[in-house]
N, C-alpha and C positions, 0 to 999 in steps of 0.2 A: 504494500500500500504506500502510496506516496506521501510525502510529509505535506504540510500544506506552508504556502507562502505567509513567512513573517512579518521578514523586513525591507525596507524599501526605503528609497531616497527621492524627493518631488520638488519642484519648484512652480509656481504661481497656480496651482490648484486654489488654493485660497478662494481666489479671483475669479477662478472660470465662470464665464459665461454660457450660457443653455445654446446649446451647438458649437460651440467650439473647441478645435480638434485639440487632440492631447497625441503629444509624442511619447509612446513606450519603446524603453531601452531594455533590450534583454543581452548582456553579456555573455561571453564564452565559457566552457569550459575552464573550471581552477579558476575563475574570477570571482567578481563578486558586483554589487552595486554602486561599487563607487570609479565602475570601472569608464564606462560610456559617459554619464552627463557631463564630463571637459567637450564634449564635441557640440554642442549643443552652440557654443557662442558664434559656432564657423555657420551656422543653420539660421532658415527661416524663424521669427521670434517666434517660442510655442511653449506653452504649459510641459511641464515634462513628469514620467513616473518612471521610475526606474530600481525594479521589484531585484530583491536577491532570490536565485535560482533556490529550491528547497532542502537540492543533496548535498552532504558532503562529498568530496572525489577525493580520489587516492592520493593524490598531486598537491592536494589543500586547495583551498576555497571551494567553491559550489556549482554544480551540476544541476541541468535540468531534468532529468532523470538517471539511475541507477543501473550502469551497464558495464561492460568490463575493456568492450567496444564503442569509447563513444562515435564513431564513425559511422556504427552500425547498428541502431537499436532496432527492437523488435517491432512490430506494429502495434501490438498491445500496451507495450512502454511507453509508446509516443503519442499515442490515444490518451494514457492514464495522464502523461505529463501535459500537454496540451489541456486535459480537463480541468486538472488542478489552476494552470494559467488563466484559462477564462473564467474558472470562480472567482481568485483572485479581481480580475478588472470588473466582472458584474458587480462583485460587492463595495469597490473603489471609485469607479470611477463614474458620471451619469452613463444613461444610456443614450441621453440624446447628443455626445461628445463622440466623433467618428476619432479612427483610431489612425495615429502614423507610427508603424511601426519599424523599428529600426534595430535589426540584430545583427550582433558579430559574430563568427564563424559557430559554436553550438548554438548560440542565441539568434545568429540567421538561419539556421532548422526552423527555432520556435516561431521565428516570420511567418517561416511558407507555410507551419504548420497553423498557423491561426489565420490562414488567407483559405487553406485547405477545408477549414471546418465553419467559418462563417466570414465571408469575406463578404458580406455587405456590411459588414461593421468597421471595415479597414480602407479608410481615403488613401492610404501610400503603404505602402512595402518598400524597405529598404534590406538589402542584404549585401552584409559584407563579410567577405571571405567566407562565407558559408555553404552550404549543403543542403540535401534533400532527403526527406523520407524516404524507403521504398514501399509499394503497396499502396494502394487505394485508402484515401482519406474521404470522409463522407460528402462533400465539397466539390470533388475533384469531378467532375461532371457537371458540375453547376461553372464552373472556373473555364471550362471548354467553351461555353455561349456567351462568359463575363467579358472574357481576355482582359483583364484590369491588367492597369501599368505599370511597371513591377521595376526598382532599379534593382542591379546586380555587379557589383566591382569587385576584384581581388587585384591580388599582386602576381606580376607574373612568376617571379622566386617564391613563392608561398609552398613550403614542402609540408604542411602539418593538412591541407586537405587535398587527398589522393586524387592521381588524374581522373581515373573512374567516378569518385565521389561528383570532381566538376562537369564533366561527361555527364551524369548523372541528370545535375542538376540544370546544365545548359536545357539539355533535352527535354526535361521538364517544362520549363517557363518557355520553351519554343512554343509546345505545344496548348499550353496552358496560360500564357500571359503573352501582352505586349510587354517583353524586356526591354528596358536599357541599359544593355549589357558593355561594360569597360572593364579594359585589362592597362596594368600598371607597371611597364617597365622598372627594376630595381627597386619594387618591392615587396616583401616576404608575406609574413600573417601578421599582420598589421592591417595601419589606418594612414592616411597619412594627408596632408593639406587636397593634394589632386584627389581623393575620393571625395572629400569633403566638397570642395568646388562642385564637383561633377552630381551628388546627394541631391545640394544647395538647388541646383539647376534642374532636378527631375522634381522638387517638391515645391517649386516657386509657384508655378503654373496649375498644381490641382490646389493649393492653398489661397491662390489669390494672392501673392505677394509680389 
């Protein structure tokens, strides 16, 4: 059974306003929450939540779910973990606040996974350096007639997510989204100012800014 989400870090929730999008940070593996909001200054102005993952990982800090492969979880793992994620935001956040959501490499899984199971609730998908489920997510036919507009950046040295995994996920948002898909000469699994630029520039436009 999954733990459930404790702690979290936010800024200008206070203030929000009844439709107004909120950016969710979902971090990597062995990270934690205070890992993503520094990117936020380089970004469209936006409320931000940025929940710590529930697991511990072997490596230290926190995981979005319990697997020994995080490359490879199961489909019931990522079902269970995705569940626990969207309690989390029902119980946090309004419902009439669409969602931009932005994850790095496990925490770009948890993107695609919450564009996979309710994507009319998700104004942007950001994923960096991330990865894909494998197997049918409930969603994932509904996402075939959406094609929503999905960014996707890594590094082109980036050896921590496997050719297959990016193969993978190319593959995926071909068939399932309008991608804006960018690759980053000389650099690894990271972030770095030109992702940031290039983020800035796919969320301008569905935001209004």
């Amino acid at each position: 059974m999954m733990n459930a989400i404790t702690v979290f870090g936010s800024s200008g929730l206070d203030n929000l306003e009844s439709g107004n999008p909120v950016a969710v940070l979902l971090h990597g593996y062995g990270a934690d929450e205070r890992d993503l909001p520094g990117i936020m200054s380089a970004l469209p102005d936006l409320a931000w939540v940025s929940p710590r993952a529930p697991e511990k990982t072997q490596v230290g800090g926190w995981g979005w779910y319990e697997t020994v492969d995080p490359l490879n979880p199961s489909t019931e793992e990522l079902l269970d973990a995705t569940a626990t994620l969207w309690e989390w935001i029902d119980a946090f956040l309004p419902e009439t606040s669409p969602l931009v959501v932005i994850g790095f490499s496990q925490g770009g899984l948890m993107a695609t996974q919450l564009l996979r199971t309710r994507p009319s609730r998700l104004l942007a998908t950001g994923i960096l350096a991330g990865f894909v489920g494998q197997g049918s997510m409930p969603a994932d036919e509904e996402l075939l007639a959406l094609k929503p507009k999905v960014f996707y950046g890594r590094g082109v040295e980036d050896m921590a997510i496997t050719r297959d995994a990016v193969a993978s996920l190319n593959g995926w948002l071909q068939s399932h989204t309008r991608a804006v898909t960018k690759t980053y000469p000389a650099l690894g699994h990271s972030i770095d100012q030109r992702v940031l630029q290039d983020l800035s520039k796919y969320l301008e436009p569905l935001l209004g800014a």
